[in-house]
LOMAR-378449 format. One record per atom (N, C-alpha, C): chain; x, y, z; residue number from 1. Coordinates in steps of 0.1 Angstrom, whole numbers, plus 5000, padded with zeros to 4 digits. Example, Ala and Ser with C-alpha at 12.3 -4.5 7.8 and 13.67 -1.06 7.14 Angstrom:
2
mol A	px 5132	py 4943	pz 5078	seq 1
mol A	px 5123	py 4955	pz 5078	seq 1
mol A	px 5132	py 4967	pz 5078	seq 1
mol A	px 5128	py 4978	pz 5071	seq 2
mol A	px 5137	py 4989	pz 5071	seq 2
mol A	px 5129	py 5000	pz 5079	seq 2
// end
This chain:
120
mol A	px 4185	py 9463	pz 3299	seq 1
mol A	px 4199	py 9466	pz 3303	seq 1
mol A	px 4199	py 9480	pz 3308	seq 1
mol A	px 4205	py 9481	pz 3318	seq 2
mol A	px 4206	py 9493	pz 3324	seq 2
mol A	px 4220	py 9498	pz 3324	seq 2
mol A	px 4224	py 9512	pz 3319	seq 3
mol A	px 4242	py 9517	pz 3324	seq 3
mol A	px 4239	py 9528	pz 3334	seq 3
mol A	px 4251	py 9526	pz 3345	seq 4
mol A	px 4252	py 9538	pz 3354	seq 4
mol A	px 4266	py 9543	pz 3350	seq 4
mol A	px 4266	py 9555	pz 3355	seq 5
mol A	px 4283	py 9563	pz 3355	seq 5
mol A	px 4286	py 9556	pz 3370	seq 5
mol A	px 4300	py 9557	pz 3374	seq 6
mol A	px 4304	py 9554	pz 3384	seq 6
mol A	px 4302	py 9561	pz 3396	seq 6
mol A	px 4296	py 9568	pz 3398	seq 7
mol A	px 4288	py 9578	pz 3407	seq 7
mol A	px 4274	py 9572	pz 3411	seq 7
mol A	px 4265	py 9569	pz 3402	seq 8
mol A	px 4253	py 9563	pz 3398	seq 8
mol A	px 4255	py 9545	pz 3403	seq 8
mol A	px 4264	py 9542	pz 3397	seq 9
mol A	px 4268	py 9530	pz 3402	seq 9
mol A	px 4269	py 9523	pz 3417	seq 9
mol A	px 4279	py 9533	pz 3425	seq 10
mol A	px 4280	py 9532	pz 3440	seq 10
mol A	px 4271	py 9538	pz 3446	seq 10
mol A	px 4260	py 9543	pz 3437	seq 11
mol A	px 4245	py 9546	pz 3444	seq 11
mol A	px 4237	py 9535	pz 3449	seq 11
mol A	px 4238	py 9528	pz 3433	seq 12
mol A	px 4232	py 9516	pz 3436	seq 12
mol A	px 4233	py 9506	pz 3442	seq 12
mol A	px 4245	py 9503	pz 3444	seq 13
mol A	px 4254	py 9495	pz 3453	seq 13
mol A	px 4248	py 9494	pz 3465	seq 13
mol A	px 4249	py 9505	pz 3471	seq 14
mol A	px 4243	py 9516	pz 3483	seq 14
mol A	px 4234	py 9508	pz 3487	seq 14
mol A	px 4224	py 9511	pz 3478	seq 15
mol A	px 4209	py 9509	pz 3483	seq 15
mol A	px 4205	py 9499	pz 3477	seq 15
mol A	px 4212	py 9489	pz 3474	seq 16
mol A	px 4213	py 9473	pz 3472	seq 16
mol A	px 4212	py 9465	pz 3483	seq 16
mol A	px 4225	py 9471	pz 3489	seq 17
mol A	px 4229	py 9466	pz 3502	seq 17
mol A	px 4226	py 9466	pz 3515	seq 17
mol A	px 4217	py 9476	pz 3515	seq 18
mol A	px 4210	py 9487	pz 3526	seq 18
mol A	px 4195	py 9479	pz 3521	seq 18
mol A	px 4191	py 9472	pz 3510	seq 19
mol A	px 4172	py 9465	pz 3509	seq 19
mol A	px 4175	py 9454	pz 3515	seq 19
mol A	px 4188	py 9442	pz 3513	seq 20
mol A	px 4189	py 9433	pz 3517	seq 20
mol A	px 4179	py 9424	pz 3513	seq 20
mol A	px 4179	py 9423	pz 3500	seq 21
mol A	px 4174	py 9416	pz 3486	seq 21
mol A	px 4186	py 9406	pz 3490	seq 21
mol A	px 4185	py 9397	pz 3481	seq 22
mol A	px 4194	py 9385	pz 3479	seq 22
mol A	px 4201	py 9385	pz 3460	seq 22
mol A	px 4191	py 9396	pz 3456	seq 23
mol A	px 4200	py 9389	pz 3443	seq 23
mol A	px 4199	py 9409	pz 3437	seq 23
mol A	px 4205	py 9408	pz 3428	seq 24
mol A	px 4205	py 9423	pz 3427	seq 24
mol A	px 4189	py 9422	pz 3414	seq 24
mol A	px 4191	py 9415	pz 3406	seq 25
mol A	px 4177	py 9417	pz 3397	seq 25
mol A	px 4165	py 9418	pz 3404	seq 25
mol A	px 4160	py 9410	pz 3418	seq 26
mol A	px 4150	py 9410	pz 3424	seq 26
mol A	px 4151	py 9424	pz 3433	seq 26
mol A	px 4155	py 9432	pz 3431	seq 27
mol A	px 4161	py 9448	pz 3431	seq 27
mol A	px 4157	py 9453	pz 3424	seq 27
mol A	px 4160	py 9453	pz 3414	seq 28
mol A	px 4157	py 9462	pz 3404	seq 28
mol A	px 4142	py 9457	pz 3401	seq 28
mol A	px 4139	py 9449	pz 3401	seq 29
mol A	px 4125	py 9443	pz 3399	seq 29
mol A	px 4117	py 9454	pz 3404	seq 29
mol A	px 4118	py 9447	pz 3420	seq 30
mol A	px 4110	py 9459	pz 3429	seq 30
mol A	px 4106	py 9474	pz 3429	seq 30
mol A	px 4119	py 9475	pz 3423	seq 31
mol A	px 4122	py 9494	pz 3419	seq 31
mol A	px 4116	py 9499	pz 3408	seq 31
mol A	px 4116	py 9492	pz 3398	seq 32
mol A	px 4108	py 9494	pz 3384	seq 32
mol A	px 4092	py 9492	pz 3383	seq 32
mol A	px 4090	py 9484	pz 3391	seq 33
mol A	px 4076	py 9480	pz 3399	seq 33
mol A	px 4066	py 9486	pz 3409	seq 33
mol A	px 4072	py 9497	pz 3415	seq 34
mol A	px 4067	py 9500	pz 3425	seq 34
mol A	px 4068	py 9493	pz 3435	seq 34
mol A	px 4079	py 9488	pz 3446	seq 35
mol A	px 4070	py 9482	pz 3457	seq 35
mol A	px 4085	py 9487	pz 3467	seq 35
mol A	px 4075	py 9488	pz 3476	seq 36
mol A	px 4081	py 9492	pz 3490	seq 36
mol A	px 4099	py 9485	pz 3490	seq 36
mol A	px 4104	py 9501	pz 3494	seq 37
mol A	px 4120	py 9495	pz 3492	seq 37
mol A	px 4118	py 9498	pz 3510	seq 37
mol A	px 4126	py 9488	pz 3515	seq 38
mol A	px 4129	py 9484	pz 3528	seq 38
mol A	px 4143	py 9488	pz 3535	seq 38
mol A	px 4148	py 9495	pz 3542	seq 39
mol A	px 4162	py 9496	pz 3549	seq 39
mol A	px 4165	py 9491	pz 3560	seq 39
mol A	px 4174	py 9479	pz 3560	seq 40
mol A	px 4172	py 9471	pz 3568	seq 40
mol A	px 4192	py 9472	pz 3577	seq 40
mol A	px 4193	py 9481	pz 3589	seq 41
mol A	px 4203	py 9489	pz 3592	seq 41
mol A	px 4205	py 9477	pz 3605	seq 41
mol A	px 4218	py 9474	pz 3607	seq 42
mol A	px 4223	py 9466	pz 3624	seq 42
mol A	px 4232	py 9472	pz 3628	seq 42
mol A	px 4232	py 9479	pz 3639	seq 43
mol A	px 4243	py 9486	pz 3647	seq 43
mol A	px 4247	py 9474	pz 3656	seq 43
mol A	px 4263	py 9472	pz 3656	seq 44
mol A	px 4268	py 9464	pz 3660	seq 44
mol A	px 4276	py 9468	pz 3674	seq 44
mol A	px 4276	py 9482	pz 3674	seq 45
mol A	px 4286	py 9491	pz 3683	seq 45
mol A	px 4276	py 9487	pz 3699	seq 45
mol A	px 4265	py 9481	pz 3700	seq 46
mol A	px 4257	py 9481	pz 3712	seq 46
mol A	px 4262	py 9468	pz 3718	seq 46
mol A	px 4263	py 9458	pz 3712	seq 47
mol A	px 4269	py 9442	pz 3718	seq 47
mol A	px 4283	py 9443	pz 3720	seq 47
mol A	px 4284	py 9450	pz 3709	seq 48
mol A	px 4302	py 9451	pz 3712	seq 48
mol A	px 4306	py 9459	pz 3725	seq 48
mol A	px 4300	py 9471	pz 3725	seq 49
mol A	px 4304	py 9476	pz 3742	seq 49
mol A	px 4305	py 9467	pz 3754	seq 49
mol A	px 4292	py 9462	pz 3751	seq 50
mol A	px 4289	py 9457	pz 3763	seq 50
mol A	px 4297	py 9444	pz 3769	seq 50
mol A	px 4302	py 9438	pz 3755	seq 51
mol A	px 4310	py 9424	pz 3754	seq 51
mol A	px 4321	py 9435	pz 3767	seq 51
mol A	px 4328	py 9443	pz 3759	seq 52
mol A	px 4344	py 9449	pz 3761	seq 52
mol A	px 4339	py 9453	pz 3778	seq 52
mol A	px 4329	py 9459	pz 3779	seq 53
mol A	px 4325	py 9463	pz 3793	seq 53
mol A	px 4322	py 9453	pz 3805	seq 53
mol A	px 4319	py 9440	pz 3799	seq 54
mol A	px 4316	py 9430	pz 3809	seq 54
mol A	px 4332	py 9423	pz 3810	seq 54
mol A	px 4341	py 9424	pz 3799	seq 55
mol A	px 4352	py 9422	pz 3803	seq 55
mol A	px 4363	py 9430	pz 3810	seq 55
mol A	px 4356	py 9437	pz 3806	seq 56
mol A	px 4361	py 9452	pz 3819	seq 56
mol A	px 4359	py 9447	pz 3834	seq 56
mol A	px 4347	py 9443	pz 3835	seq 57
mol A	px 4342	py 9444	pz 3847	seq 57
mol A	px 4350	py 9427	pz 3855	seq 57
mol A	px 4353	py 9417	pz 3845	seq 58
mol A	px 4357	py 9407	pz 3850	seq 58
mol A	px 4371	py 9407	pz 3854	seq 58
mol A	px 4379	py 9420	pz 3844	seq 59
mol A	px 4396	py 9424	pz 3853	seq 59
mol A	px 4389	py 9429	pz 3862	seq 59
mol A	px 4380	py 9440	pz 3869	seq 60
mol A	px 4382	py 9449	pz 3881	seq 60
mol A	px 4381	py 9435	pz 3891	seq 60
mol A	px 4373	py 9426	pz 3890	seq 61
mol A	px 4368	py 9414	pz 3897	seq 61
mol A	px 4384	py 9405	pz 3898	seq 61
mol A	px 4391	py 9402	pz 3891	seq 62
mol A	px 4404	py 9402	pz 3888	seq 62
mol A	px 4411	py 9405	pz 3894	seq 62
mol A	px 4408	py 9416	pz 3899	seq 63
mol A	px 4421	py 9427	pz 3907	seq 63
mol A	px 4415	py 9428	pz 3920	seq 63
mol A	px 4405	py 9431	pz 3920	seq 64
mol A	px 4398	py 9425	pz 3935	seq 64
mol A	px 4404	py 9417	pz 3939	seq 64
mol A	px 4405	py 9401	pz 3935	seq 65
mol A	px 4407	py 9392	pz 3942	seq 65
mol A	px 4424	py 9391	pz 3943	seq 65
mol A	px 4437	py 9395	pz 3934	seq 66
mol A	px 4446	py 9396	pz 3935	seq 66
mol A	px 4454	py 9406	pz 3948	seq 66
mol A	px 4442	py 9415	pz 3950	seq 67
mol A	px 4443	py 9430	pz 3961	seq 67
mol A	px 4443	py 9420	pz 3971	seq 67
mol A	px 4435	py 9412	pz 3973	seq 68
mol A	px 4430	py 9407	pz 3987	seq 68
mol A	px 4445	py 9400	pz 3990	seq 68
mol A	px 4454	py 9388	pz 3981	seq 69
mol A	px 4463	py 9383	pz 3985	seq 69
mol A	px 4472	py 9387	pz 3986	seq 69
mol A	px 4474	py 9404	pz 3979	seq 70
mol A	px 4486	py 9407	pz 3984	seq 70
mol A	px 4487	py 9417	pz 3993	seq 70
mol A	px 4475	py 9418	pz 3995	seq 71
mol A	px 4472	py 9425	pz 4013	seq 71
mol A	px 4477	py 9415	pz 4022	seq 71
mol A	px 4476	py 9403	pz 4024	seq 72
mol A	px 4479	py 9394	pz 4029	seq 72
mol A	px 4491	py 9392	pz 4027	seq 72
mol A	px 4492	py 9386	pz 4019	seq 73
mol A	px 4508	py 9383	pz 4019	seq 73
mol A	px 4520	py 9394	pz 4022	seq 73
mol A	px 4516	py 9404	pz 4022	seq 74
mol A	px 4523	py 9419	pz 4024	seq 74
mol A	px 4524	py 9418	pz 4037	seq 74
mol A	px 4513	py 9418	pz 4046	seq 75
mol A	px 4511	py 9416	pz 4062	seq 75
mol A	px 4520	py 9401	pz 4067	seq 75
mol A	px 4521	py 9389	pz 4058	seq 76
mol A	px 4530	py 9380	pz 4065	seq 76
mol A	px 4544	py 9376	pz 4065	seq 76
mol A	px 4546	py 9387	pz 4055	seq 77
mol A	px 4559	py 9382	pz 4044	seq 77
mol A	px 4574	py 9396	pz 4051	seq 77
mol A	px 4562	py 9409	pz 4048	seq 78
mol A	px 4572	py 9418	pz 4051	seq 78
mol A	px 4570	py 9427	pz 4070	seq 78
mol A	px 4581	py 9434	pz 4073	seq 79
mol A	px 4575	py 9443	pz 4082	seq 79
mol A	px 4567	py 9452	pz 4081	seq 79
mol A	px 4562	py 9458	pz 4097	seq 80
mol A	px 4550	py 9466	pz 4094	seq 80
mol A	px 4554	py 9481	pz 4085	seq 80
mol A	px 4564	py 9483	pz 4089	seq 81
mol A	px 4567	py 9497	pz 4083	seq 81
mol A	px 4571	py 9496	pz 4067	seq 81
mol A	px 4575	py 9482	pz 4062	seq 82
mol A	px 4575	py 9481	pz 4048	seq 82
mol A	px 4562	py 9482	pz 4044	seq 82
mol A	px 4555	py 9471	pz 4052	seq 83
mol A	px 4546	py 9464	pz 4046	seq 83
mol A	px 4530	py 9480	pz 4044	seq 83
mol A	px 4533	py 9487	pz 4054	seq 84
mol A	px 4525	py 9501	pz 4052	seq 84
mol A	px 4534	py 9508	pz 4038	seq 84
mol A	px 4547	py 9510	pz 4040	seq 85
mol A	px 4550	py 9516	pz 4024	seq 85
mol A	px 4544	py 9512	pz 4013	seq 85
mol A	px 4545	py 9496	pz 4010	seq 86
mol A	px 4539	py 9497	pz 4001	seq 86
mol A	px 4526	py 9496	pz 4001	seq 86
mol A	px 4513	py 9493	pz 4008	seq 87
mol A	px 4502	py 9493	pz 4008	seq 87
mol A	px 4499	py 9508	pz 4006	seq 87
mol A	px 4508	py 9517	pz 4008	seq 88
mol A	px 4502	py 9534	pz 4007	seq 88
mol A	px 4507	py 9528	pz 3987	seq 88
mol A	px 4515	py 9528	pz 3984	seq 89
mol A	px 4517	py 9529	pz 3970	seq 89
mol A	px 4504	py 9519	pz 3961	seq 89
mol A	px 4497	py 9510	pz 3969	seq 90
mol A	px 4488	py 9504	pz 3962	seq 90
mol A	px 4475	py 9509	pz 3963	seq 90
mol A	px 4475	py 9517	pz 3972	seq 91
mol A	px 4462	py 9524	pz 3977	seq 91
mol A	px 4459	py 9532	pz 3968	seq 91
mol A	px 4474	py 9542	pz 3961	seq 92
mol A	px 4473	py 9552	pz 3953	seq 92
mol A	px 4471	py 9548	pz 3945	seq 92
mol A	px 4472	py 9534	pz 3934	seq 93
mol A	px 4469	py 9529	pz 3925	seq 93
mol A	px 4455	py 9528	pz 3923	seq 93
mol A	px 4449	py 9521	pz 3935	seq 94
mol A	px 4438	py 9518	pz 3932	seq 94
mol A	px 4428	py 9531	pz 3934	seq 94
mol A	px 4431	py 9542	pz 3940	seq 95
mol A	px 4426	py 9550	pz 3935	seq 95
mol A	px 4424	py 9558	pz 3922	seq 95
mol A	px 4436	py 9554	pz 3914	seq 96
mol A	px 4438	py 9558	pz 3899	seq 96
mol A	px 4429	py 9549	pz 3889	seq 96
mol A	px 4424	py 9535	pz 3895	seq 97
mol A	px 4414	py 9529	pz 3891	seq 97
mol A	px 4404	py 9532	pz 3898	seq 97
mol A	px 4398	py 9537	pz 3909	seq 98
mol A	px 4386	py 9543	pz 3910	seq 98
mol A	px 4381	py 9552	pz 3898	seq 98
mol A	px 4392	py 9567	pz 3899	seq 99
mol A	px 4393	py 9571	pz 3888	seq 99
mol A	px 4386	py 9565	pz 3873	seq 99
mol A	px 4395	py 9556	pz 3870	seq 100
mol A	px 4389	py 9552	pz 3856	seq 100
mol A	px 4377	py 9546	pz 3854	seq 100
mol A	px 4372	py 9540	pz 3865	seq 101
mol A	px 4359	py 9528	pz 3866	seq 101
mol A	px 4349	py 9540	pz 3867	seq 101
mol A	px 4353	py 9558	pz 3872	seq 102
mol A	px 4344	py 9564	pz 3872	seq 102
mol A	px 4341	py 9571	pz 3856	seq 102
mol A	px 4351	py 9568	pz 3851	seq 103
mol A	px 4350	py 9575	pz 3834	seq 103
mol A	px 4342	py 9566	pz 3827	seq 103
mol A	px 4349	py 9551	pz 3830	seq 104
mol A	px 4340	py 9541	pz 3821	seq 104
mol A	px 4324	py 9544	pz 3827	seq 104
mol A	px 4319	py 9548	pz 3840	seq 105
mol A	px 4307	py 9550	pz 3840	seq 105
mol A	px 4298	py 9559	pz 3832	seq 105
mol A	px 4304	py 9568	pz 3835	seq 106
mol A	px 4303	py 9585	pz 3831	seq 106
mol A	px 4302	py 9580	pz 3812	seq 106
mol A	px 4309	py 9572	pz 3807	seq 107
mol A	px 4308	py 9571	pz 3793	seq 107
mol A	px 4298	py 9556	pz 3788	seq 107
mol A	px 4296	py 9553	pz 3793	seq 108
mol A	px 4282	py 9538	pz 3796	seq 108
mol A	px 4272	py 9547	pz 3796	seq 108
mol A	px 4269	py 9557	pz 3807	seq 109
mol A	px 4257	py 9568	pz 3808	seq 109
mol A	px 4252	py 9573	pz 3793	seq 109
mol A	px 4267	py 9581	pz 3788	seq 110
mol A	px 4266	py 9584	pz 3776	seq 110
mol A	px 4265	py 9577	pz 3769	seq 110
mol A	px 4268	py 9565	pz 3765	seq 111
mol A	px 4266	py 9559	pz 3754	seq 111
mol A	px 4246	py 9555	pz 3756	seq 111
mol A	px 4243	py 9550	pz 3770	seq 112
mol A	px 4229	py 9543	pz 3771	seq 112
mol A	px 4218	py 9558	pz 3765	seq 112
mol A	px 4222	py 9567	pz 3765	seq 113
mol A	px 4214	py 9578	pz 3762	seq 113
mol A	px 4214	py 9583	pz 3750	seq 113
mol A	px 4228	py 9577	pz 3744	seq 114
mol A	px 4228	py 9581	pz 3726	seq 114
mol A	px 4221	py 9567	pz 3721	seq 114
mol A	px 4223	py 9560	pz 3727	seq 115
mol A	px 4213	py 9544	pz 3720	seq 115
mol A	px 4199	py 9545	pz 3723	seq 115
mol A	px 4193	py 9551	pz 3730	seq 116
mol A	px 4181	py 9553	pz 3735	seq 116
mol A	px 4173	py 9563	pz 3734	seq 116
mol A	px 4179	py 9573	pz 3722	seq 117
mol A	px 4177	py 9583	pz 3715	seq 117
mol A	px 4175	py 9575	pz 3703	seq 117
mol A	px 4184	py 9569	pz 3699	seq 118
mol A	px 4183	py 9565	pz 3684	seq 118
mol A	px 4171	py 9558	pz 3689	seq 118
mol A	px 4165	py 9547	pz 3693	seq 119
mol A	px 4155	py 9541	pz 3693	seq 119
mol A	px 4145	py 9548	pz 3689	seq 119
mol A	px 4143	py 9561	pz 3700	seq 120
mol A	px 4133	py 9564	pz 3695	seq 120
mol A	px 4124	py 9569	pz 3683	seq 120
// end
């Protein structure tokens, strides 16, 4: 029988959970035994980006294709002098999304070089 204080306790916990044993005695087995404690770590933050980022990429594709019809429909629907007002107001927009698609780059860069440091 073993006691820990509660300090001692969420140690063990710790590094219970981090050998990725299946039972806690074959834990302690190992420990009192001598044999190679293992840390077995899954960063999940790398699938996840990429998920959020390929869905990123499927709105800009999104918006792509929504730009194209209401270029069109702007050119058949209204006059030319409207139909330039507002294409200047969309233009600006989508430059505000240039903008952002260049941050999301600029922060992908950064993230592919903090993940590829940890690797090594």
């Amino acid at each position: 029988m073993v006691r820990f204080d509660d300090e001692e306790h969420a140690r063990f916990l710790t590094m219970y959970e981090q050998s990725g044993e299946y039972a806690k005695a074959v834990f302690i087995k190992a420990r009192v035994f001598g044999e190679v404690f293992k840390v077995i770590k899954v960063d999940n933050s790398t699938p996840e980006y990429y998920a959020k980022l390929s869905d990123l990429h499927a709105q800009f594709r999104r918006i792509g294709v929504n730009y194209n019809q209401v270029v069109k429909e702007l050119k058949s629907r209204f006059s030319e002098k409207k139909a330039l007002a507002l294409l200047y107001k969309l233009e600006e927009i989508t430059r505000e999304l240039v903008v952002v698609s260049r941050e999301v780059l600029v922060l992908t860069q950064k993230f592919e070089q903090q993940w590829s440091q940890k690797s090594m």
